[in-house]
N, C-alpha and C positions, 0 to 999 in steps of 0.2 A: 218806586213805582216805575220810572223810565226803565230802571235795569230790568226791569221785571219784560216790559214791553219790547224793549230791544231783544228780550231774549226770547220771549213767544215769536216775535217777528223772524229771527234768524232760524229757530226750529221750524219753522212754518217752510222757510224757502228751504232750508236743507231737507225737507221731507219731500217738497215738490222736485227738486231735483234729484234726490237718492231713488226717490218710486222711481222715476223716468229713468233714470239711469240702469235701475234694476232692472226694469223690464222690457230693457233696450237686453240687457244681458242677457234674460231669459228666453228671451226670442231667439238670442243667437245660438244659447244651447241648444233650445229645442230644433232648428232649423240644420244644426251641425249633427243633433243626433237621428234625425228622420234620414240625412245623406246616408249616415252610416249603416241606419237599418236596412234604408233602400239596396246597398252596394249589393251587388250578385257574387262577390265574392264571401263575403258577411254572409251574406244567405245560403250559399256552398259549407259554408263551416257548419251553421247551424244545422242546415240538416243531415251532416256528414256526424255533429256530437248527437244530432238527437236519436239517431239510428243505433250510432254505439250505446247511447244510454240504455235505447229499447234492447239492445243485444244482452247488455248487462244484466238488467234488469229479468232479462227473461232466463239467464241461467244462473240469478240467485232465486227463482220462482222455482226450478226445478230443483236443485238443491237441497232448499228449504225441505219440497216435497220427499225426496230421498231422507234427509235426517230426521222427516217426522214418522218416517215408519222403521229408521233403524233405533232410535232411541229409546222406545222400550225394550229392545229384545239388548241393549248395554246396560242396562240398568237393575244389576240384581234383585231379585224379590217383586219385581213387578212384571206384569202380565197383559196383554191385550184384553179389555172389555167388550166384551158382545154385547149385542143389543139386550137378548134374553138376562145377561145377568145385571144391567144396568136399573137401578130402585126407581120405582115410580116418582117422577115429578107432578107436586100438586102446586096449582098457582092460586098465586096469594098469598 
């Protein structure tokens, strides 16, 4: 029964110390990662990558568009669908 108590006692103070301790740490993370978002140089990057992203993005957009109209005319035995020869869709 003492060992039992001595040992509830001893987790009891390493929890109140490990919290405090952690979230002495977490503060400091969070306070080291708000400088680093803050930096103006960090912010120069970010929106020098997110420009390129957009750049990226916007010429596999148009690509895309170019190989969706040349891949039927590479694809033997198939044909462009018109509207007129497309079968009625019933719902439900």
């Amino acid at each position: 029964m003492k060992t039992r108590m001595m040992f509830m006692a001893g987790a009891a103070i390493g929890y109140v110390f490990g919290t405090r301790a952690g979230r002495e740490r977490y503060e400091q993370m969070k306070r080291l990662s708000k400088q680093v978002s803050e930096n103006p140089n960090v912010q120069e990057a970010a929106g020098m990558l997110r420009s390129k992203g957009e750049e990226f993005a916007g010429a596999a957009r148009g690509k895309a568009g170019q190989l969706k109209e040349r891949v039927p005319e590479q694809m033997p035995g198939r044909h462009k669908v018109s509207d007129e020869e497309q079968p009625p869709v019933y719902p439900g």
